[in-house]
C-alpha positions as CSV (number, residue, x, y, z in Angstrom):
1,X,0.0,0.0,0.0
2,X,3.0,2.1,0.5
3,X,4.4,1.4,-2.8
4,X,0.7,2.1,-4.5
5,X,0.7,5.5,-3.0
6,X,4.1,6.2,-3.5
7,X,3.2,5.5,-7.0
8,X,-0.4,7.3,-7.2
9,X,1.9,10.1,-5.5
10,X,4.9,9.9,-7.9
11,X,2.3,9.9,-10.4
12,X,-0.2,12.5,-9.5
13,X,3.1,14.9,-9.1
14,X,4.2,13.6,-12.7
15,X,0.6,14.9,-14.0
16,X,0.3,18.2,-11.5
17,X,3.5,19.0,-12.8
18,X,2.4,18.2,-16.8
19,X,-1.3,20.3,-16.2
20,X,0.7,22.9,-14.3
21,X,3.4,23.0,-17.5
22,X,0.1,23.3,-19.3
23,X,-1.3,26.1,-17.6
24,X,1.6,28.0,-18.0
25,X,2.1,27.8,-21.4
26,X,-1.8,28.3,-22.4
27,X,-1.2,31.3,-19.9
28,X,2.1,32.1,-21.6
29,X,0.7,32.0,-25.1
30,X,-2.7,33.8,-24.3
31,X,-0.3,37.1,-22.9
32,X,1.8,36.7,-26.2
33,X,-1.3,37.2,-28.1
34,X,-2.5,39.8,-26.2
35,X,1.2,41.4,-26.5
36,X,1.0,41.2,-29.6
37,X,-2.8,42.9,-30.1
38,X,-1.5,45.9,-28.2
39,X,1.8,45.6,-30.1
40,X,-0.1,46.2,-33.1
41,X,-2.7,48.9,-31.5
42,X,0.6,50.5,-30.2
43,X,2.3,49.9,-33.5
44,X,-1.4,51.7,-35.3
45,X,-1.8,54.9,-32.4
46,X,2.3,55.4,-33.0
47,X,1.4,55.7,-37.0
48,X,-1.8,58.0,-36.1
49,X,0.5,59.8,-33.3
50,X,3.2,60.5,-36.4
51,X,0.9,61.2,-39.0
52,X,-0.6,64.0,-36.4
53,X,3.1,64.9,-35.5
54,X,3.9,65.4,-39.6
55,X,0.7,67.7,-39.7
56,X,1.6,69.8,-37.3
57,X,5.0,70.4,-38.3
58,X,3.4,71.2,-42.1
59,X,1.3,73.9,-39.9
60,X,3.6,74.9,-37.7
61,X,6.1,75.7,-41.0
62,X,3.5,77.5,-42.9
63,X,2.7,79.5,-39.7
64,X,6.2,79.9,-39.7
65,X,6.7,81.3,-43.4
66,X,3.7,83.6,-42.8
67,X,5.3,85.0,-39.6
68,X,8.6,86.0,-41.2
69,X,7.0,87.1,-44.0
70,X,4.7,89.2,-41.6
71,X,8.1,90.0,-40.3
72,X,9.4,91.4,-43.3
73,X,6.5,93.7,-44.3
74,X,6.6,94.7,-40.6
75,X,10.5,95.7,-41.3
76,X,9.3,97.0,-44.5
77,X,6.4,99.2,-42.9
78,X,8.7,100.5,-40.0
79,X,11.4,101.3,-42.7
80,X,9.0,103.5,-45.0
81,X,7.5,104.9,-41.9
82,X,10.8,106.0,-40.7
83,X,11.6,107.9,-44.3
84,X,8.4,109.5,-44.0
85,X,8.8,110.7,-40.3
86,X,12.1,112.0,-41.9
87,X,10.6,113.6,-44.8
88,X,8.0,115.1,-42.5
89,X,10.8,116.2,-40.2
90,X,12.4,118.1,-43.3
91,X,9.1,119.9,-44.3
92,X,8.4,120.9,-40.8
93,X,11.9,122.0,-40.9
94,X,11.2,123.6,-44.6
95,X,7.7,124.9,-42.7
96,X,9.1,126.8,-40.5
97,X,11.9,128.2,-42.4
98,X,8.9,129.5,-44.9
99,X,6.5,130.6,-41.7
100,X,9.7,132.5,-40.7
101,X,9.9,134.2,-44.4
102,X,6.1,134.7,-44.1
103,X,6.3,136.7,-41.1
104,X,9.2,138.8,-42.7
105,X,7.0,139.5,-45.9
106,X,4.2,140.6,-44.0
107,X,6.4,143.2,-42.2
108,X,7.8,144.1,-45.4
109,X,4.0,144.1,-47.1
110,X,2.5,146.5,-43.8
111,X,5.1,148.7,-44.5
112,X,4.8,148.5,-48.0
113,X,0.9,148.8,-47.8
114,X,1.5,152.0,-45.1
115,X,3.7,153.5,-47.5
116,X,1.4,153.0,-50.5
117,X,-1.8,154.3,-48.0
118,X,0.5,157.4,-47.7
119,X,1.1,157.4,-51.6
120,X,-2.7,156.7,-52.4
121,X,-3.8,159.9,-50.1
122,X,-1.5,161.6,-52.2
123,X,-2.5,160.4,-55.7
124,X,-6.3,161.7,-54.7
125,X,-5.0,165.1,-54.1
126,X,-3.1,165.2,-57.2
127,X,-6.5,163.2,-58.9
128,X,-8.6,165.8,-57.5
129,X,-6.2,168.7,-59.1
130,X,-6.2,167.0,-62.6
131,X,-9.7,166.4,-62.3
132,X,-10.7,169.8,-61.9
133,X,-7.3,170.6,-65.0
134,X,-9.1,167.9,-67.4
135,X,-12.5,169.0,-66.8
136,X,-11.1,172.4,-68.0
137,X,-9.4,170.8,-71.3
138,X,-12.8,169.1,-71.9
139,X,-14.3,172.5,-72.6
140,X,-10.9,173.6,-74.4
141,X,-11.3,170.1,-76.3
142,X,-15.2,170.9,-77.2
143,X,-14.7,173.7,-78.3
144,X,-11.9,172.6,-80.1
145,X,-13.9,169.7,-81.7
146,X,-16.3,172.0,-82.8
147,X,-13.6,174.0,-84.7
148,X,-12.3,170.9,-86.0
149,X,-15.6,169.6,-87.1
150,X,-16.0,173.5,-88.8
151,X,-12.6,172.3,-90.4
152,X,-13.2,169.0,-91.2
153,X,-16.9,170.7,-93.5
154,X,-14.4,173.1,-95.3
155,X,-11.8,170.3,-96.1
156,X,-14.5,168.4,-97.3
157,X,-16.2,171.1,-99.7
158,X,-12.6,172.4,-100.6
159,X,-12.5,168.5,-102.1
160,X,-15.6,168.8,-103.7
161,X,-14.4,172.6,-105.2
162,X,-11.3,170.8,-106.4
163,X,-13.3,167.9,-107.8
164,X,-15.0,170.0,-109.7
165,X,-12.6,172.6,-110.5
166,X,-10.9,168.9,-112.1
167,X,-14.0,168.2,-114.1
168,X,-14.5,172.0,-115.5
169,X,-10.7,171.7,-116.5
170,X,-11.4,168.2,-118.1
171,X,-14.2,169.6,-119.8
172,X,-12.5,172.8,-120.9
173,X,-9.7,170.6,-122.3
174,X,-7.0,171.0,-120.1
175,X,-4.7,168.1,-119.3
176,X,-3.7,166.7,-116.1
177,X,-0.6,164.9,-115.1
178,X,0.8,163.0,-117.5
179,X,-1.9,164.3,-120.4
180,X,-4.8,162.0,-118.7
181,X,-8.4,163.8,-118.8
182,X,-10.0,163.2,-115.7
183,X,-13.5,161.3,-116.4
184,X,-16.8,163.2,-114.7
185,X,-16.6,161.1,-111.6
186,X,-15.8,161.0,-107.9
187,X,-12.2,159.2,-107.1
188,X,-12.7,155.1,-106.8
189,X,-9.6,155.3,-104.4
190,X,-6.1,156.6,-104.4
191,X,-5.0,155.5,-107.9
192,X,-7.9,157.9,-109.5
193,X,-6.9,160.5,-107.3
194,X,-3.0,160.2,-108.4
195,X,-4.1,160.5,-112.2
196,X,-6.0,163.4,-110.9
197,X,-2.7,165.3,-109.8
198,X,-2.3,164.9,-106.2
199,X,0.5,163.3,-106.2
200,X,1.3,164.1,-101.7
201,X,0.5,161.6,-99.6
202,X,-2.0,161.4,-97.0
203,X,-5.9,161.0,-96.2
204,X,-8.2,161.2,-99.0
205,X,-11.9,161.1,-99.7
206,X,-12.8,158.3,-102.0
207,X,-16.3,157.4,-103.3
208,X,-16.3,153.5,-103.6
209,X,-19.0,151.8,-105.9
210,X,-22.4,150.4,-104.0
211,X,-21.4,151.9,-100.8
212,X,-23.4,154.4,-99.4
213,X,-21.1,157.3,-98.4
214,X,-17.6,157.9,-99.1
215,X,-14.9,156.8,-97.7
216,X,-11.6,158.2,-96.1
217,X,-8.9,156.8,-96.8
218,X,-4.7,157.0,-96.8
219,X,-2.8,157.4,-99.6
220,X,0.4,156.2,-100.5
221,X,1.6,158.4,-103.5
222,X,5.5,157.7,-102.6
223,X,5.9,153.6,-102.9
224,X,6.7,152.1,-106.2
225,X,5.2,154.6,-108.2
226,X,2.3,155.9,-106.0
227,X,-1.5,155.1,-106.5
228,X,-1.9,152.9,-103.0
229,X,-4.9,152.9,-101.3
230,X,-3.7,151.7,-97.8
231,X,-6.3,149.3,-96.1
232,X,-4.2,148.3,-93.0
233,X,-1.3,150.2,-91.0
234,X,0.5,149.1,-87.9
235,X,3.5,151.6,-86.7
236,X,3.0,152.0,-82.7
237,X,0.8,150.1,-80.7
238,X,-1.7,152.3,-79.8
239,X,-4.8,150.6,-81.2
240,X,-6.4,147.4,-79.9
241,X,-6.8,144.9,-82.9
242,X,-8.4,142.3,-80.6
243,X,-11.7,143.1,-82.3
244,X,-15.3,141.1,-82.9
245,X,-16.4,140.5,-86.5
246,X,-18.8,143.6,-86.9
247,X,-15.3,146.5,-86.5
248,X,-13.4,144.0,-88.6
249,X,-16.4,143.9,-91.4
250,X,-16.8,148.1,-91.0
251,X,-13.4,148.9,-89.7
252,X,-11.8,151.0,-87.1
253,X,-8.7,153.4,-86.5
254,X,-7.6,156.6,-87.6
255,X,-6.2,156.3,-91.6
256,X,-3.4,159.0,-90.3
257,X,-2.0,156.2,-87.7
258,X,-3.0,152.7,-87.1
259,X,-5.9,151.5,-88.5
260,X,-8.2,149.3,-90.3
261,X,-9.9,149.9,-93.1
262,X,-12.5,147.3,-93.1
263,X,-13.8,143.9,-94.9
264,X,-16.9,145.5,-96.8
265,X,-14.8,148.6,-98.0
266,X,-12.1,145.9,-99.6
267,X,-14.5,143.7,-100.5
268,X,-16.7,146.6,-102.6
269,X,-13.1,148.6,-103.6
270,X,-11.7,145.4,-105.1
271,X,-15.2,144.3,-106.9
272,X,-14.6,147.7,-109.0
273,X,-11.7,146.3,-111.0
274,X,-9.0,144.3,-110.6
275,X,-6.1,145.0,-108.2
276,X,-2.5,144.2,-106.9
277,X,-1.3,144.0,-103.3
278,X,1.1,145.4,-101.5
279,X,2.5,144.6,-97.8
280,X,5.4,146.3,-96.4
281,X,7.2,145.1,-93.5
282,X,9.8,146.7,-91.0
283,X,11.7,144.5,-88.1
284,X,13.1,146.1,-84.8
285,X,16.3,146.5,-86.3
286,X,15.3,148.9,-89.3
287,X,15.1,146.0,-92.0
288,X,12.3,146.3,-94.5
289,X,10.8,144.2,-97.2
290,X,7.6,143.6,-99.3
291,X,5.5,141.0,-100.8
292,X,3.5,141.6,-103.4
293,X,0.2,139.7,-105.0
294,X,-0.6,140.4,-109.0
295,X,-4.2,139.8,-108.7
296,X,-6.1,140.4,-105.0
297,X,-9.8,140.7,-104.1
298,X,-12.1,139.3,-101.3
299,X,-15.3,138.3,-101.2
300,X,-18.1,139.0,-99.0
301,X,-19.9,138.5,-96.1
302,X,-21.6,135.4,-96.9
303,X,-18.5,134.3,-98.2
304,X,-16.7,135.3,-95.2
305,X,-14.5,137.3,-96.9
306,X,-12.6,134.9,-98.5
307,X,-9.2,135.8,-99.5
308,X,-8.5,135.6,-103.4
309,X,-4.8,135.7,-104.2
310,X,-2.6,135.1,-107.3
311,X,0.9,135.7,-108.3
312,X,3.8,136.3,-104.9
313,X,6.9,138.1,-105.7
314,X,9.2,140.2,-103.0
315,X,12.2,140.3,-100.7
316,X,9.6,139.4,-97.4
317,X,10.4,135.2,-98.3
318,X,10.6,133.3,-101.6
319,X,7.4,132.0,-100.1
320,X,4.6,133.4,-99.5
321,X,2.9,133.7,-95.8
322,X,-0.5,134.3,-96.8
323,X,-2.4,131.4,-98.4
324,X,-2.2,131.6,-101.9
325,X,-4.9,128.6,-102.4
326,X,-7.5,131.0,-100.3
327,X,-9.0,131.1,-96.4
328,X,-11.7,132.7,-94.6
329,X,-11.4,135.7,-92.7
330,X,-11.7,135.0,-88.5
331,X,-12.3,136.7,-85.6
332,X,-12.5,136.0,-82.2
333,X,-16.8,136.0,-82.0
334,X,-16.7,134.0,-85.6
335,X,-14.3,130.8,-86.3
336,X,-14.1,129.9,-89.6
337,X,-10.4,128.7,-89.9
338,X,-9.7,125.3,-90.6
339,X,-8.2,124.9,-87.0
340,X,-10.3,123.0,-83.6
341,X,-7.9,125.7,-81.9
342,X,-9.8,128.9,-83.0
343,X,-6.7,130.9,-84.0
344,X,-8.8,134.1,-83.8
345,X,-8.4,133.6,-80.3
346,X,-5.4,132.1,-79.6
347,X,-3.3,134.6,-81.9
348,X,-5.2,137.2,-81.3
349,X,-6.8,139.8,-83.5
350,X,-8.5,139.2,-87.1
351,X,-7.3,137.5,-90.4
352,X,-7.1,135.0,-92.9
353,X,-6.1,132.2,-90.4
354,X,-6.8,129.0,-92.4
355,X,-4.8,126.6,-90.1
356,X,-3.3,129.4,-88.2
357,X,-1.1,129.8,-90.8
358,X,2.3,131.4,-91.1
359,X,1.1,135.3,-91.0
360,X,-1.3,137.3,-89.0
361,X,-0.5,141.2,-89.1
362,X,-3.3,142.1,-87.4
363,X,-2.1,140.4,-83.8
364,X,-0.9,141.7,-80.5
365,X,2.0,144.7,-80.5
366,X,5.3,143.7,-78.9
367,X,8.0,146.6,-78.3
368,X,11.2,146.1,-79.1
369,X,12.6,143.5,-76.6
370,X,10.0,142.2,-76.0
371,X,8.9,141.3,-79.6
372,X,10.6,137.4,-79.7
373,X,9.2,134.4,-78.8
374,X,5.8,135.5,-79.3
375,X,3.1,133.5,-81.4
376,X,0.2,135.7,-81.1
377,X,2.2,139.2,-82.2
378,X,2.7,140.7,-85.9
379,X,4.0,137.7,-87.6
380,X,5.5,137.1,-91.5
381,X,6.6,134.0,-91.0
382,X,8.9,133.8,-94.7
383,X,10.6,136.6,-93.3
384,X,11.3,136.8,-89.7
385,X,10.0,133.4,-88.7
386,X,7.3,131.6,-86.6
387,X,7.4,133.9,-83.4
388,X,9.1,137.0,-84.5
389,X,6.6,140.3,-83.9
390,X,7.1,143.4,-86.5
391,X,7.5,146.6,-85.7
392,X,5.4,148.4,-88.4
393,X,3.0,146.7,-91.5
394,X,1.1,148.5,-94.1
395,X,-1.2,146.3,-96.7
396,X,-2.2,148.9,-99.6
397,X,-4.0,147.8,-103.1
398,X,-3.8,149.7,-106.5
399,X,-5.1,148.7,-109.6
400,X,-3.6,146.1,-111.6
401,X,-3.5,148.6,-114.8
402,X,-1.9,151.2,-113.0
């Protein structure tokens, strides 16, 4: 019996110790399979962990980028603002050196203004003398006026006396100058009254056919030969030929200075016959030349006075400055150049613009020094160029058969 349960002992230990081996490797394999499911989760959350980790570095670089470029315009920003606070610096500076200068000119101005206060007080007195002096000449000049109105009536029927102390001698047979009889009627203009003996120049009476009364005009007996009826003079200034189209069409001026004869007189004096032209020019330095036109007339109002010309000889250019192929007349109230500029007005005065053209001898009057450079003054551009002003023009007609 001792033996048997040795044996069921020896045995029983031989089988505890086999289910016991068992146990522990079941237990052993059943934590290596759990080890190895949270291997693999750990293994799964470490690729999750790193692929979050690669994200936020992606971000974190981009934010970054952004800041240094944020950094940059910052520097950028502070760098211009710190110009500007220097340039604001200067024109404080600047500022106050002007508000300085201000302050000066304003003392200098109050004094000025004082002094001129002082001067003005001074000019009334003196106005207040010359009033009373000029109210006195304006009786001596009325009365004067009056005289010279009296003078004027007996210069005018001396004229007609002589006109027809000419026709009495014409029709008693006497000759004239140069064996011409004088026909029985008044003087067309200063070619008629040449051939009638009076050979001086100076102002005239002419009676011009389809005009109403007559006419005075200059006379030019002492050019080429004599005979020129003078329908434009410039010599001094004194006259304002910044004029509308109504004192162009009738004229204006004085024929013994500067004046204008006007567009209806030359259009109805050249519709009598036909008729050369005649400009003479004088720079600021005492040079003179001429062009000349065989055949000249204009036409009338409707046709705006349309310049005619033909035939350009002279030492004023090879070339002529007025257009040969024919313009409009313009003024500053009526454009009808061939310019969008309106040359009446930026050249001043009236003339046969076309495009503005290389003359216009009826613009503004520069003295001498003052006559270069200028645009809008008395230009001929074939002889002094583009912006030289003249000192003195005179346009004067005669007839063709003269």
């Amino acid at each position: 019996m001792s033996k048997l349960e040795n044996y069921i002992v020896e045995n029983m230990k031989s089988e505890m110790a086999q289910i016991q081996q068992n146990a522990v490797q079941n237990h052993t394999a059943t934590m290596l399979e759990i080890g190895t499911s949270l291997l693999s989760q750990t293994a799964e959350q470490t690729r999750k962990l790193t692929d979050v980790e690669t994200q936020v570095l992606n971000q974190t670089s981009r934010l970054e980028i952004q800041l240094l470029e944020n950094s940059l315009s910052t520097y950028k920003l502070e760098k211009q603002l710190l110009q500007q606070t220097n340039e604001i610096l200067k024109i404080h500076e600047k500022n106050s050196l002007l508000e300085h200068k201000i302050l000066e000119m304003e003392g200098k101005h109050k004094e000025e203004l004082d002094a001129l206060k002082e001067e003005k007080e001074k000019l009334q007195g003196l106005v207040t003398r010359q009033t009373y002096i000029i109210q006195e000449l304006e009786k001596q000049l009325n009365r004067a006026t009056t005289n010279n109105s009296v003078l004027q009536k007996q210069q005018l029927e001396l004229m007609d006396t002589v006109h027809n102390l000419v026709n009495l001698c014409t029709k008693e047979g006497v000759l004239l100058k140069g064996g011409k009889r004088e026909e029985e009627k008044p003087f067309r203009d200063c070619a008629d009254v040449y051939q009638a003996g009076f050979n001086k120049s100076g102002i005239y009476t002419i009676y011009i056919n389809n005009m109403p009364e007559p006419k005075k005009v200059f006379c030019n007996m002492d050019v080429n030969g004599g005979g020129w009826t003078v329908i434009q003079h410039r010599e001094d200034g004194s006259l304002d030929f910044q004029r509308g189209w109504k004192e162009y069409k009738m004229g204006f001026g004085n024929p013994s200075g500067e004046y204008w004869l006007g567009n209806e007189f030359i259009f109805a004096i050249t519709s009598q016959r036909q008729y050369t032209l005649r400009i003479e020019l004088m720079d600021w330095e005492g040079n003179r030349a001429y062009s000349q036109y065989d055949r000249f007339h204009i036409g009338n109002e409707k046709q705006n006075y349309r310049l005619y010309l033909k035939g350009h000889t002279g030492t004023a250019g090879k070339q002529s400055s007025l257009i040969l192929h024919g313009a409009d007349f313009s003024t500053k109230d009526a454009d009808h150049d061939n310019c969008m500029c309106k040359c009446a007005l930026m050249l001043t005065g009236g003339w046969w613009f076309d495009a503005c053209g290389p003359s216009n001898l009826n613009g503004m009057f520069y003295t001498a020094g003052q006559n270069h450079g200028k645009l809008n003054g008395i230009k001929w551009h074939y002889f002094k160029g583009p912006s030289y002003s003249l000192r003195s023009t005179t346009m004067m007609i005669r007839p063709l058969d003269f």
